[in-house]
N, C-alpha and C positions, 0 to 999 in steps of 0.2 A: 543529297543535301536539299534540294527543290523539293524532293518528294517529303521530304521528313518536316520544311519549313510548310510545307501546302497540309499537310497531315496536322498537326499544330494550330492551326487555323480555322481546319473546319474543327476538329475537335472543340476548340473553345466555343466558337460561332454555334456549334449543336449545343450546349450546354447553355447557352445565353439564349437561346430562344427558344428554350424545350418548354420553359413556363406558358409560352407563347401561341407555339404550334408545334404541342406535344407532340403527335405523329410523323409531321414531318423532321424534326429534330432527332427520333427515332429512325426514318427511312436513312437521314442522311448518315447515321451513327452504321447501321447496317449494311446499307449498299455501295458505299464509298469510303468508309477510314476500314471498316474489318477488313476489305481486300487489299487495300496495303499490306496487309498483317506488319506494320510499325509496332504496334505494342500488341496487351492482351486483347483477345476480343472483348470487345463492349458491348454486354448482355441486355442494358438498355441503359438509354444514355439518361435516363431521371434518378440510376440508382449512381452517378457519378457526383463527385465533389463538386462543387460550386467554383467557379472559378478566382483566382487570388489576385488581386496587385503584384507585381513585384517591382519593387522599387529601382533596381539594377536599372530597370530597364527605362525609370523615369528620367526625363534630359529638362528641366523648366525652363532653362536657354534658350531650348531650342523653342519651345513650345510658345516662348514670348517673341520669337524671331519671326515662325511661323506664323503666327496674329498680325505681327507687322507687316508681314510679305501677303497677305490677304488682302489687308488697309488696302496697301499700295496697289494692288491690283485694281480694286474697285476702284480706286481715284484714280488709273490710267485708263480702263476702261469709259470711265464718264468723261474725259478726255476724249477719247475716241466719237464717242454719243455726242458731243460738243460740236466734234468738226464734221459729225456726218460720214464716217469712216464705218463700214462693217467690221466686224473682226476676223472675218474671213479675209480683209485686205492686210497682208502684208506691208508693213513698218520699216521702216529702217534702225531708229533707234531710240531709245526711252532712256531717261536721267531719274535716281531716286536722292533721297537726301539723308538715305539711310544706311549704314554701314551693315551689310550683310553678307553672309558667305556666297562664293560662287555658288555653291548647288541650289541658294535658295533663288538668285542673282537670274539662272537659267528658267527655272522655273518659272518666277516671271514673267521672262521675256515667251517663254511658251504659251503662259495664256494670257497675255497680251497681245501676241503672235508678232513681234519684233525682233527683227537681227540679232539686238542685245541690248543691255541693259548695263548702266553703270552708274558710281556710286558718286552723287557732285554733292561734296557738304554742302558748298557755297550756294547752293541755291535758296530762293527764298522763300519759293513753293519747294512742297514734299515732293511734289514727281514733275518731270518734262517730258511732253510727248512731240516727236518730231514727227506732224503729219504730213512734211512733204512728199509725192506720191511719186514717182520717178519712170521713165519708162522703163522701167527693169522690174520697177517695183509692180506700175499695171499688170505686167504682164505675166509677172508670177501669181499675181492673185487671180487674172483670168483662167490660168492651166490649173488651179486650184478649182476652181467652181466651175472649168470645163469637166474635170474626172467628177468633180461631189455630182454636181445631176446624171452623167453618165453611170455612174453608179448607181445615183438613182432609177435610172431607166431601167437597168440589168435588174433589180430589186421588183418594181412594178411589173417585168415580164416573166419572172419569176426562177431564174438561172438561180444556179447554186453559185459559190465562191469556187472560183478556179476552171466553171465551165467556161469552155470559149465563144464566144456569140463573134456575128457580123456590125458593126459601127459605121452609120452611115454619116458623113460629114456635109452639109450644105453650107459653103461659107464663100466668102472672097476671096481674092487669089493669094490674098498680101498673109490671111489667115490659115488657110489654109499650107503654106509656105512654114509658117511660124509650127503648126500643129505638128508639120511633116518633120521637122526639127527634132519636137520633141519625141517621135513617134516609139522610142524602145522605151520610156517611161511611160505611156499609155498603155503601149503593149503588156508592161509588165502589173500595171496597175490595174487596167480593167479586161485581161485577160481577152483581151480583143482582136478581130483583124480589120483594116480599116478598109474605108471603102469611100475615096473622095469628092462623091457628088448623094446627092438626097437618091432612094427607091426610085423607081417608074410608080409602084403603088405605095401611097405614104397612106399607113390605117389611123393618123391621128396622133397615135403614141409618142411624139417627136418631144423634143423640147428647145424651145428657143432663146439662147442669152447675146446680150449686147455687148459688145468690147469696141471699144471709140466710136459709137454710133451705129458700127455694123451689126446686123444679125447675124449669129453664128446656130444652124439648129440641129441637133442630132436625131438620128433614126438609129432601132438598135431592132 
């Protein structure tokens, strides 16, 4: 069923941009839907039908919810930009003043990056942002942009996704305690094995972030 909704997709998608970039609209028609063999092979994809509407599949509901749920977004993000909060900083919680479904509700709260989100008619603005910052909440946002640079470092030295490198940690004892904690979600995230003090040769390559005043700097 994946393979047949992923087939459907490019299909259209090659038909909508074949005006565009003929040939490649062509490779994608040839090198990737014919080996499904889902339907007949497609001899080239300009002698195909033009693609339809189908109304079934139109929702305007949604699509006016959708708009809504956008709105909201940006006026919680400039919320955010107000109080000086990254959005890489972990929220607690967000109030909108708008009745909408959980699924859109989640979403939301995803790219606004808050706990959750809920629905206060009574409010008098359209959205509330609770930027209280909490030590629970620091400190999820730390181990969040301790892996985002880590990552980045493994990307810079050029490892593939899944190979395993050495990660070298120079921090404080209080952080380093904290890191060791987490250590099976690192493991698993940056495919790592740790190593809790800096090199004897450090080539530069490091990166250093702040967490309550401390330096914390990685070697990989």
């Amino acid at each position: 069923e994946v393979v047949a909704v992923l087939y459907s997709l490019l299909h259209t998608l090659a038909k909508l941009i074949a005006p565009f970039v003929p040939f490649s609209a062509d490779i994608l028609a040839h090198d990737y839907l014919n080996p499904l063999k889902l339907a007949k092979e497609i001899q080239s994809i300009h002698l195909e039908d033009w693609p339809k509407s189908r109304k079934e599949f139109m929702d305007s509901k949604l699509e006016e919810q959708m708009a809504q749920a956008r709105k909201l977004v940006m006026l919680l993000l400039a919320k955010r930009a107000q109080a000086n909060i990254k959005v890489r900083q972990p929220l607690r919680q967000a109030s909108v003043g708008v009745s909408l479904p959980a699924q859109l509700l989640d979403l939301i709260a995803k790219e606004v990056n808050v706990a959750s989100v809920s629905v206060d008619p009574t409010l008098r603005q359209e959205v509330f942002l609770d930027t209280h910052i909490d030590a629970a909440l620091l400190q999820e946002g730390f181990l969040r942009e301790f892996i985002r640079q880590a990552q980045d470092l493994r990307k810079t030295a050029g490892l593939r996704p899944g190979q395993r490198a050495s990660l070298f940690v120079d921090a404080p004892s209080d952080i380093i305690a904290f890191l060791r904690h987490h250590k099976p979600l690192l493991v698993r995230r940056l495919s790592a094995a740790f190593l809790w003090k800096a090199p004897d040769k450090q080539d530069g390559n490091g990166r250093t972030l702040n967490f309550e005043g401390k330096g914390v700097t990685i070697y990989i």
